[in-house]
C-alpha positions as CSV (number, residue, x, y, z in Angstrom):
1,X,139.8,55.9,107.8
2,X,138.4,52.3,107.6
3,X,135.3,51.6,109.4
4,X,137.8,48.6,112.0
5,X,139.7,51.6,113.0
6,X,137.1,53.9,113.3
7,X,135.4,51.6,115.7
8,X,138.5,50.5,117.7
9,X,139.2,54.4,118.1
10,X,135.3,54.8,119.4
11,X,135.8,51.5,121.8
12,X,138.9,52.3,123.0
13,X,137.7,56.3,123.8
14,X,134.9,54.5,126.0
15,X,137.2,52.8,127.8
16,X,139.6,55.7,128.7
17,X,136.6,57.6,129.7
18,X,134.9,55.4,131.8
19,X,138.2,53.8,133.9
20,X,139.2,56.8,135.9
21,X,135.9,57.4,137.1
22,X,134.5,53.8,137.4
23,X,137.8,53.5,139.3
24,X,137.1,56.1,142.2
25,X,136.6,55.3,145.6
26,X,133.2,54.5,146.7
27,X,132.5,58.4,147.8
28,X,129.8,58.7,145.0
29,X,126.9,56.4,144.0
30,X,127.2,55.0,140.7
31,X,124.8,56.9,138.6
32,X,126.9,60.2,139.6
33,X,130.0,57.8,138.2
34,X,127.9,56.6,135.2
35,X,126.7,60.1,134.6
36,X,130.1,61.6,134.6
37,X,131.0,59.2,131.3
38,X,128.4,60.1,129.8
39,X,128.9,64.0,130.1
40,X,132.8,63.3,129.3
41,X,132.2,61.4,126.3
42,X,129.8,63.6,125.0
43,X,132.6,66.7,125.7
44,X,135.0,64.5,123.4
45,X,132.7,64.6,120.9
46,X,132.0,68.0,120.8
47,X,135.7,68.6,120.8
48,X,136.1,65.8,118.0
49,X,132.8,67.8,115.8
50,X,135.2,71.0,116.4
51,X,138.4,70.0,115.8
52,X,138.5,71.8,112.5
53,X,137.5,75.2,114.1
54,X,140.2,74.7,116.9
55,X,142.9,73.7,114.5
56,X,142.6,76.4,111.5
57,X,141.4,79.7,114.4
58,X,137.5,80.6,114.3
59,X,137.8,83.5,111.4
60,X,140.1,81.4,109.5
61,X,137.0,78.8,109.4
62,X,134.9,81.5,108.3
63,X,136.9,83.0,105.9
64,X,137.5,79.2,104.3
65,X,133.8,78.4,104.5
66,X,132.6,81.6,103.1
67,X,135.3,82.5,100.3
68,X,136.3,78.3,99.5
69,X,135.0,79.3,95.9
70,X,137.2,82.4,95.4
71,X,140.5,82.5,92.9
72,X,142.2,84.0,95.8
73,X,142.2,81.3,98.5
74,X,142.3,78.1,96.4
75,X,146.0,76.0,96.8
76,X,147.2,73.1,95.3
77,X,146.4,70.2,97.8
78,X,148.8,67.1,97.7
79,X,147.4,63.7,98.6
80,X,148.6,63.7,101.9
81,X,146.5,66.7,102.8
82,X,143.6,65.5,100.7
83,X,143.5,62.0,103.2
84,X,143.8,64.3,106.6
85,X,140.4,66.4,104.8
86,X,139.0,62.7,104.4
87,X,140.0,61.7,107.9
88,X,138.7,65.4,109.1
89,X,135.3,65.4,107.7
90,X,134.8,61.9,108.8
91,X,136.2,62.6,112.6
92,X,133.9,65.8,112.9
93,X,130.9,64.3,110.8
94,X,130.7,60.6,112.1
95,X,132.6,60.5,115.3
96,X,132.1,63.2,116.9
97,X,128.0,62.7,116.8
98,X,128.4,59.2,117.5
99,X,130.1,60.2,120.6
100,X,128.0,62.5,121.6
101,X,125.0,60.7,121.1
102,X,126.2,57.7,123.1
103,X,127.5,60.0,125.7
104,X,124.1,61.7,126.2
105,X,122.1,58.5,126.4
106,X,124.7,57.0,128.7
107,X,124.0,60.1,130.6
108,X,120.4,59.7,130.7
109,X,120.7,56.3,131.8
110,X,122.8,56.8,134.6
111,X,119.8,57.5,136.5
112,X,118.6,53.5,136.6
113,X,122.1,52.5,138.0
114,X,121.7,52.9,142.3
């Protein structure tokens, strides 16, 4: 994944967060709309950083982690599965702590907006 599209994909999940509730009637002030992005970003990132737990079951993960040396569990990858491992590691390992970061300060910010 190319750093352009990495950053579009980052720009344009700010966006998607932040419209519904930016978009809300006026029942809230906006720090509790500001905060709300914040938290939901950082959510996505979590979920982004755990993507590869999720997908593969938590004691498949294990078992990969623990035994990835072992005779046994070792398969002939193709390319195309070698580039989603790339685009993996980089979406759990890059994006995922970028978004939470930026989702936690958004959410510690929220507090200056009245």
């Amino acid at each position: 994944m190319s750093e352009q599209k990495a950053a579009l994909y980052f720009l344009l999940a700010l966006v998607v967060v932040a419209l519904p509730f930016l978009l809300t009637p006026a029942a809230y002030p906006l720090s509790t709309k500001v905060a709300a992005c914040g938290g939901t970003l950082a959510f996505i990132g979590v979920l982004a950083m755990s993507r590869n737990v999720l997908r593969v079951g938590p004691f498949e993960w294990i078992t990969r982690a623990v035994f990835s040396h072992s005779e046994e569990f070792s398969e002939a990858v193709t390319k195309e599965e070698r580039r989603a491992g790339i685009d993996d590691h980089v979406l759990a390992n890059v994006i995922g702590p970028c978004l939470v970061g930026v989702g936690t300060m958004i959410n510690g910010f929220s507090g200056y907006f009245s």
